[in-house]
FIVEXPA-555325 format. One line per field, with one value per residue (C-alpha): y, z, x; residue in three letters. Coordinates in pm, whole numbers, padded with zeros to 5 digits. Each point is the difference from the previous one (the first is absolute). Layout:
REM residues N
Y	[Y  ...] $
Z	[Z  ...] $
X	[X  ...] $
rest	[ALA  ...] $
***
This chain:
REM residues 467
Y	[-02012  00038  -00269  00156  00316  -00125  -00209  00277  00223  -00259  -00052  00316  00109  -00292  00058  00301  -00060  -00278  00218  00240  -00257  00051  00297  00037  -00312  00210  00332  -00212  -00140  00375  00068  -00299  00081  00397  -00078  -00272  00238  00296  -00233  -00129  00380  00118  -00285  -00178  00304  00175  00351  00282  -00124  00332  00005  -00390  00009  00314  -00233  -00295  00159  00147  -00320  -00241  00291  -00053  -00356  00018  00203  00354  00278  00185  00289  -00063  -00211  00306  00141  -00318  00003  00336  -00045  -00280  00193  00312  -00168  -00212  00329  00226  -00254  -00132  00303  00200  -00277  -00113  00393  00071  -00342  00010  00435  -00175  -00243  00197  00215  -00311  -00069  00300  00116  -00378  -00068  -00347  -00096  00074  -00251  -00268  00039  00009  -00358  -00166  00058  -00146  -00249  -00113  00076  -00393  00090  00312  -00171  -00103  00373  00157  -00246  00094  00368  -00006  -00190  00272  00279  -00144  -00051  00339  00048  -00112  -00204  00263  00225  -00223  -00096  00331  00066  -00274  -00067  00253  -00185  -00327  00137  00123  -00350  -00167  00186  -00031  -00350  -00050  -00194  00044  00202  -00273  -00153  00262  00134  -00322  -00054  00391  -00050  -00280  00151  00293  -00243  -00231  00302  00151  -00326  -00115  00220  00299  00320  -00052  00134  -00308  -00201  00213  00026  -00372  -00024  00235  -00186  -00352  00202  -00180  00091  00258  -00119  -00365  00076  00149  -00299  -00244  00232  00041  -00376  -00140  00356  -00074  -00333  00127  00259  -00220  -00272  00220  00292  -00092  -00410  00022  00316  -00293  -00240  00239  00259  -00195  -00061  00371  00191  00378  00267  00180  00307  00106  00371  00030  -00144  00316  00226  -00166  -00099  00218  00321  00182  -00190  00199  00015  00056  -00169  00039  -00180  -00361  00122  00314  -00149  -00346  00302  00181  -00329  -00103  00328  -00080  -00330  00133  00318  -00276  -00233  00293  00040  -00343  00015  00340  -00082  -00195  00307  00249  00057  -00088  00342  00243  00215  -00160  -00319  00146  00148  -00371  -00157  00274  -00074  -00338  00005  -00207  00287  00275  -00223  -00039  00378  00090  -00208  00089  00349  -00066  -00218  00320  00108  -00328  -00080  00304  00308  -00147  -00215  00286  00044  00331  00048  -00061  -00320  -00107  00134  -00180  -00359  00003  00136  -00291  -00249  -00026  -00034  -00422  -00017  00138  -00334  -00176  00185  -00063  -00331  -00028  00247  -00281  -00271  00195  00085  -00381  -00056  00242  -00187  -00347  00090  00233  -00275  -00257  -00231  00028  -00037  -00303  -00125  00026  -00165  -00309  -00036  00050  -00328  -00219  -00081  00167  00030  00377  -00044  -00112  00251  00260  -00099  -00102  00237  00308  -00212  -00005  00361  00061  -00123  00159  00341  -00009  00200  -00142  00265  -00106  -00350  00015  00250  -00190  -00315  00054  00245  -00381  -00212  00131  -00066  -00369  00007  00145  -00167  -00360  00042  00016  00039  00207  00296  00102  -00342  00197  00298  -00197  -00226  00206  00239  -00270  -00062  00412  -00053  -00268  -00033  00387  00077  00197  00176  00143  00310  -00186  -00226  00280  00174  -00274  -00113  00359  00102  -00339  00037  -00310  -00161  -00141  -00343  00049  00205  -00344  -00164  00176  00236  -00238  -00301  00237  00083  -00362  -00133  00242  -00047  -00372  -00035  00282  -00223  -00330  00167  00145  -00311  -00210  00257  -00090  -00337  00079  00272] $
Z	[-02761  00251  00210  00011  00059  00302  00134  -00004  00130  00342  00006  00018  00204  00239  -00006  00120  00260  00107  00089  00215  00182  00341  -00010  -00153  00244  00290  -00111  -00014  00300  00182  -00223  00147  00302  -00002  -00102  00256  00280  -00128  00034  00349  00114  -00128  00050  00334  00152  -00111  -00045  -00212  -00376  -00129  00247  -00067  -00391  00083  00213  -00184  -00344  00140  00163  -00314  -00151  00177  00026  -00385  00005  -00096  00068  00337  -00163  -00289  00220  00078  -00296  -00166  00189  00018  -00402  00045  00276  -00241  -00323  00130  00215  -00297  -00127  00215  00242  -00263  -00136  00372  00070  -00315  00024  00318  -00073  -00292  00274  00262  -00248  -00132  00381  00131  -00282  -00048  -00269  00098  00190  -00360  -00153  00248  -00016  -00390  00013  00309  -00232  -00276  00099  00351  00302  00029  -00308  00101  -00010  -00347  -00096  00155  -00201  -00324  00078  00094  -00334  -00216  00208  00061  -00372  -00057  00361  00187  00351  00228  -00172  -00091  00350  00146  -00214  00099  00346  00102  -00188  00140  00360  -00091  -00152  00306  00253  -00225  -00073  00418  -00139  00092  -00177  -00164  -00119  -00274  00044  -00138  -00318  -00071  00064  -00215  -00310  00005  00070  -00316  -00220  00127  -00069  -00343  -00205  -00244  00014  00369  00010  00128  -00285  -00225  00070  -00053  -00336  -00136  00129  -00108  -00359  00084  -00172  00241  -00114  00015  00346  00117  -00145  00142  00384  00009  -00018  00227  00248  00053  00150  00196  00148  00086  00182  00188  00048  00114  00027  00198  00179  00157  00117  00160  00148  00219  00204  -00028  00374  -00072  00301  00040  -00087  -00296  00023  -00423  -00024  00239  -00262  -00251  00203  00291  -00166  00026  -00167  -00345  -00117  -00398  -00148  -00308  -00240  -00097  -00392  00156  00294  -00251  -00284  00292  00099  -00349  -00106  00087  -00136  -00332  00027  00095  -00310  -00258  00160  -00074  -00379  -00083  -00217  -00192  00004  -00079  -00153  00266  00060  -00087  00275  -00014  00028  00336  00074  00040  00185  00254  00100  -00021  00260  00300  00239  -00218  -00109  00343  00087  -00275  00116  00374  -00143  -00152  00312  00198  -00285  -00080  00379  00185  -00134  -00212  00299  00240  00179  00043  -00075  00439  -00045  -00265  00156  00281  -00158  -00162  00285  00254  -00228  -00059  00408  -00024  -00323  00156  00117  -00306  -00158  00215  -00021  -00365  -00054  00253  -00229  -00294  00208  00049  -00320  -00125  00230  -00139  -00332  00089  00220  -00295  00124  -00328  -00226  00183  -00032  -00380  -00002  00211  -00238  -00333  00084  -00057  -00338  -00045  -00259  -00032  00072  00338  00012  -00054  00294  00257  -00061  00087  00264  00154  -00058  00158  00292  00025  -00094  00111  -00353  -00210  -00286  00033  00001  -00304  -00214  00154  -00091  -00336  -00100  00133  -00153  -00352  -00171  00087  -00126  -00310  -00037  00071  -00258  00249  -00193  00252  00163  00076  00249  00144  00121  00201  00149  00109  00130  00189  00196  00038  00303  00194  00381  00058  00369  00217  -00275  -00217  00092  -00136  00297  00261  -00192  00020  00359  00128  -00153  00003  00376  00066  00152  -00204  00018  -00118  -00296  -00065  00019  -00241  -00203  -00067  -00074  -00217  -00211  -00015  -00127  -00275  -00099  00018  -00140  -00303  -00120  00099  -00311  -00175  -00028  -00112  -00279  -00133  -00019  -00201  -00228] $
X	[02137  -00267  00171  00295  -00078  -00172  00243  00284  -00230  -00065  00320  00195  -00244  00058  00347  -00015  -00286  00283  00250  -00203  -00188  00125  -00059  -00321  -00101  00108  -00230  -00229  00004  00024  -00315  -00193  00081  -00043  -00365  -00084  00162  -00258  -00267  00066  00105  -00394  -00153  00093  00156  -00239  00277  -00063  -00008  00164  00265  00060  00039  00225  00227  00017  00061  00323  00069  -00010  00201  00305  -00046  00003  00326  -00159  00229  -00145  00011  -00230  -00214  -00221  00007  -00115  -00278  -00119  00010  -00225  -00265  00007  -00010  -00379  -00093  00032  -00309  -00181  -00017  -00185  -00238  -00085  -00094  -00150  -00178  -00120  -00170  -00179  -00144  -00090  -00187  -00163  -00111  -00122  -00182  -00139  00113  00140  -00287  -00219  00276  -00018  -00416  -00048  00284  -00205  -00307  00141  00216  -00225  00166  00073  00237  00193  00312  -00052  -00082  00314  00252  -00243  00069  00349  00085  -00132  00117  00376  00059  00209  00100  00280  -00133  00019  -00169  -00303  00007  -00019  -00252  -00245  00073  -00283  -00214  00077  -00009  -00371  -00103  00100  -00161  -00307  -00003  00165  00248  00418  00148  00193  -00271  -00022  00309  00240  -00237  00085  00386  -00011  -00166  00237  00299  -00082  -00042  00341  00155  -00181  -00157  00102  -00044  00133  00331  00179  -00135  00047  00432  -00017  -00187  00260  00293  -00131  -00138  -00341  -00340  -00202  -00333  00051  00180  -00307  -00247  00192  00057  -00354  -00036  00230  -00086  -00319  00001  00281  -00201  -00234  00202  00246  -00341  -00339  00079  00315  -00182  -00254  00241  00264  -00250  -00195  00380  00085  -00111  00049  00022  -00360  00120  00193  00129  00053  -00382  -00138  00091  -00183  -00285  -00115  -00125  -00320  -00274  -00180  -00320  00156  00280  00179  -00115  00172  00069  00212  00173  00137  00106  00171  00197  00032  00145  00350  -00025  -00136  00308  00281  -00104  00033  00314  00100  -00128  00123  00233  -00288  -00174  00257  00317  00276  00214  -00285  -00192  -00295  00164  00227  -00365  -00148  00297  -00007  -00342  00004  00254  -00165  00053  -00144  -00264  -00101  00071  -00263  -00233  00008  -00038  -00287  -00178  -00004  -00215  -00239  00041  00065  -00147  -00277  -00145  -00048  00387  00171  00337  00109  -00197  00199  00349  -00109  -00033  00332  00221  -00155  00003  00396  00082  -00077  00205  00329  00091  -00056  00196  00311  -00065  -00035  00323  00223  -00118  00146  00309  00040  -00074  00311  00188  -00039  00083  00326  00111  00011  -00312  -00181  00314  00036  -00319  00002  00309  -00145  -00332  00291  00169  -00328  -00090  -00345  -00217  -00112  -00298  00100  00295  -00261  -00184  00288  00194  -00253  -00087  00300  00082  -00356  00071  00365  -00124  -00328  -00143  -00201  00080  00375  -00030  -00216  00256  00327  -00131  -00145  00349  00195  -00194  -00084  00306  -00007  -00336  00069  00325  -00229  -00224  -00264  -00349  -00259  00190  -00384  -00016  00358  -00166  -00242  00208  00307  -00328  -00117  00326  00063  -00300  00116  00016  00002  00195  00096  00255  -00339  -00147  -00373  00053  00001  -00274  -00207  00071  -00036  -00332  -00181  00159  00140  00302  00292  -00066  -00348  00128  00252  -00371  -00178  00170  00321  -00177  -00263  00308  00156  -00256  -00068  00403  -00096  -00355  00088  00328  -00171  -00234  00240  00207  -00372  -00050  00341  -00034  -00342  00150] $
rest	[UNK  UNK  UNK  UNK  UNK  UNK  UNK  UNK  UNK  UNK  UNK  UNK  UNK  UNK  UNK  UNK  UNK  UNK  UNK  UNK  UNK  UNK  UNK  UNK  UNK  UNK  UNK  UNK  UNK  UNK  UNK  UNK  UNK  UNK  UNK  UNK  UNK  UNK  UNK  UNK  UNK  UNK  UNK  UNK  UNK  UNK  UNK  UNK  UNK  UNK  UNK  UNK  UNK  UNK  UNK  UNK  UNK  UNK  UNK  UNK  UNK  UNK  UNK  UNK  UNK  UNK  UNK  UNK  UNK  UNK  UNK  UNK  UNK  UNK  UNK  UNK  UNK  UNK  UNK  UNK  UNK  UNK  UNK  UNK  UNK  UNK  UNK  UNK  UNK  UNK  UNK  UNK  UNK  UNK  UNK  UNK  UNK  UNK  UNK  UNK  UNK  UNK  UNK  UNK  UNK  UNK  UNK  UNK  UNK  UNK  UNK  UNK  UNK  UNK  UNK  UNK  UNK  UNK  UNK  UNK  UNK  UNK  UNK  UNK  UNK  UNK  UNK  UNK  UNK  UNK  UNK  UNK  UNK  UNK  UNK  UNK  UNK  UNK  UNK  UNK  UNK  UNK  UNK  UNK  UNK  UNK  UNK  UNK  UNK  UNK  UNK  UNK  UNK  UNK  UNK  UNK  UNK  UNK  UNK  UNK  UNK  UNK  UNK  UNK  UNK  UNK  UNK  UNK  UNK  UNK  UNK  UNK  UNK  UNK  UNK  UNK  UNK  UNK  UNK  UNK  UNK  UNK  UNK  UNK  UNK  UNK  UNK  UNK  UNK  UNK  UNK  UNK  UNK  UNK  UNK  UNK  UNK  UNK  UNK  UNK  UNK  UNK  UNK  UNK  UNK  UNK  UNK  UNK  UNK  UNK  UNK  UNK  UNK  UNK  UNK  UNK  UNK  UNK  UNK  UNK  UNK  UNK  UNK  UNK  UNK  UNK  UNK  UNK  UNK  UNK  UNK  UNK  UNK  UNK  UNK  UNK  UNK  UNK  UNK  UNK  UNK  UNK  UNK  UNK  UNK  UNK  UNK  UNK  UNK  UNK  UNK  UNK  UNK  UNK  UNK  UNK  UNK  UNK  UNK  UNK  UNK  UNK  UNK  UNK  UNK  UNK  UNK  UNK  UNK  UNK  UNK  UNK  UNK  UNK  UNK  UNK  UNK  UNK  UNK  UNK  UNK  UNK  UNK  UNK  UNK  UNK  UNK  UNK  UNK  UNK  UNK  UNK  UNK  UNK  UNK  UNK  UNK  UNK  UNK  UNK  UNK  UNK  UNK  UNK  UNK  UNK  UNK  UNK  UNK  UNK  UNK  UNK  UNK  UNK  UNK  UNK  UNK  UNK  UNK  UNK  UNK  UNK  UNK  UNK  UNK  UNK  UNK  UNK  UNK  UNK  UNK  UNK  UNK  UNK  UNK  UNK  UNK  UNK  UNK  UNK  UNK  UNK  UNK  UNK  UNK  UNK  UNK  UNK  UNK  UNK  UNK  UNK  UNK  UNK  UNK  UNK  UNK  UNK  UNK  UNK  UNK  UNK  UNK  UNK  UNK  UNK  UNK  UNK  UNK  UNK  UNK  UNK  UNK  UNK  UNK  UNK  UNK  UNK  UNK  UNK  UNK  UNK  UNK  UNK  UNK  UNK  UNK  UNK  UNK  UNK  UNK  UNK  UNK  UNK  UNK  UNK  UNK  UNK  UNK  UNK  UNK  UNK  UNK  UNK  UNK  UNK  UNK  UNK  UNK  UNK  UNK  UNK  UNK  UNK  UNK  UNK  UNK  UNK  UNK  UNK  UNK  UNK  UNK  UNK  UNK  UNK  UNK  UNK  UNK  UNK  UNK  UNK  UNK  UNK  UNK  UNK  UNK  UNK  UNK  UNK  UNK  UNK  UNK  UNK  UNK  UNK  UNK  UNK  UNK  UNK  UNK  UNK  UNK  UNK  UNK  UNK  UNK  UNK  UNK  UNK  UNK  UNK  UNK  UNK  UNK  UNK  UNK] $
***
């Protein structure tokens, strides 16, 4: 029954894939080549990234066959849709940070972890930190959140910033790909009906090793061939500020960072916590929103780190009005990824490259992972490749018999990271404030995230064969 459930399944599936192959060969194609045009435009030509993603969105739109008169609209949908986001979580994120600097606050974090850890170890305490902190928060969020931290521990230490910088990436990309409560992870154990506490056991196992390899080990190999420009303009901000003779004390600048973590997670258990459709429980959702979460806590930083270390109210109005001029252009940048992103999925790219991974026989467990994977690297979102691929993949699953749907959240996770581009806005983020040039973001940051999509299933796949 299995069998031939199966089998029908491959093969209508097939059949259809077989009758839009040239096509779906051909968007494919104009996809491939879209991409390696951006790259060459930014990278060898070195033109204006914005303006570039702008221009070739619109042209692999009417290559595709996209009316020209949704073309625009398509991608304005796309720009607006990440903007409405990332724009408030980058300028909420990046308040909470320069608070953090000026009032010290960071530099007490990145003094009480060089103590404990040994400054010879700061890489190994950033991944440690970002993999508690990133649990409830989506990557951009954790990241903004940290990166002043991160900037302080490297200047310490004298290190590149990417020494401590790719470990802390990499701890906030595992738990954003692996492990409940995060979001992401959380869609998928729904869809694949999976066991939240045994998909946690079994994240925490295969994430931490992951961390590891893709953090502070591949940190030492890749860093050393890494040459960063002197100056980084986003690092000032964190950095060059008048030195003080009191800062805040560790305990009250990790519960001010922690606070939106510790808001977002009873956002994401509030219907543990509370009856679903009653105040309290609308009470809990709203401030476990990410951006309220964060607006609280930024709130209360001009408290913990404004007002109760010594700054007037103009100090504090001063901090967040000239800390949002460097984070203009990453925001462009990370709204034309989402435009291109809108794009790629209007145009029919994605539904094409579902139908291509369809007409292989799979088992789910390697549908799970190839098929986020794929739609990772079409989309550029993590979150989407993760909830397309588990809503696809489930009913085979099911319908198969197959026995760990736990083993299912981990391994279509692990392909929902791969070989992040130049269509993510995480790329851009990460390129712009660790301030390097495109290639060197291919270097680091898109190998970082191959190899956890590669080292998590590599595990995944081992525990399966144990289980």
């Amino acid at each position: 029954m299995i069998y031939e459930f199966h089998n029908q399944f491959d093969v209508t599936l097939s059949k259809e894939y077989r009758m839009a192959a040239p096509l779906g060969f051909g968007l494919l194609a104009y996809a491939a080549i879209a991409i390696i045009a951006l790259i060459v435009l930014i990278a060898r030509y070195r033109l204006n990234p914005f303006i570039v993603i702008t221009l070739v969105s619109i042209g692999l739109a009417l290559m595709a066959g996209m009316p020209a008169d949704t073309i625009m609209g398509s991608y304005e949908a796309g720009v607006g849709k990440t903007l409405g986001h990332i724009a408030l979580v980058v300028a909420l994120g990046t308040m909470l940070g320069k608070m953090m600097a000026e009032s010290g606050g960071a530099e007490q974090v990145a003094r009480t972890l060089i103590n404990r850890f040994g400054e010879r170890n700061a890489h190994w305490a950033m991944v440690c930190i970002a993999f508690l902190v990133g649990l409830p928060l989506f990557f951009e969020v954790g990241f903004v959140l940290l990166v002043p931290i991160a900037f302080t521990v490297a200047r310490r230490v004298g290190v590149s910033i990417l020494m401590v910088g790719l470990p802390m990436v990499a701890g906030l990309s595992v738990v954003h790909a692996l492990v409940p409560p995060h979001p992401a992870a959380m869609m998928a154990v729904l869809a694949y009906n999976a066991s939240v506490g045994q998909t946690v056991l079994y994240a925490i196992l295969i994430g931490i090793p992951t961390a590891i390899i893709a953090g502070p080990l591949y940190a030492k190999f890749i860093v050393p061939r890494i040459h960063l420009p002197a100056e980084n303009p986003l690092e000032r901000q964190f950095i060059e500020r008048e030195p003080r003779t009191r800062l805040p004390s560790f305990t009250l600048t990790m519960g001010t960072i922690l606070l939106p973590v510790v808001l977002m997670m009873i956002g994401g258990w509030a219907n543990v916590i509370s009856t679903p459709g009653t105040g309290f429980n609308q009470f809990l959702l709203f401030i476990g929103n990410s951006v309220i979460a964060l607006l609280v806590a930024t709130l209360v930083s001009f408290w913990t780190l404004g007002l109760a270390q010594g700054f007037n109210r103009e100090a504090i109005l001063k901090f967040t009005n000239e800390c949002l001029a460097p984070t203009a252009s990453i925001t462009l940048l990370v709204g034309a990824g989402g435009g291109l992103n809108r794009i790629l999925v209007d145009a029919g790219v994605t539904n094409e490259i579902l139908g291509l991974a369809h007409a292989f026989h799979l088992s789910p467990l390697v549908m799970g992972w190839l098929f986020a994977a794929l739609m990772r690297i079409a989309t550029g979102s993590a979150t989407v490749a993760m909830t397309t691929a588990s809503g696809v993949v489930a009913p085979v699953a099911l319908g198969l018999g197959y026995p760990h749907p736990e083993l299912l959240v981990l391994a279509t996770g692990a392909g929902s990271v791969i070989f992040s581009h130049v269509n993510d806005g995480g790329f851009w983020l990460i390129k712009e404030y660790f301030n390097m040039t495109v290639i060197q973001t291919f270097k680091t940051w898109t190998v970082l995230e191959t190899l956890i999509s590669v080292v998590a299933f590599g595990l995944t796949y081992g525990l399966s064969c144990i289980l």
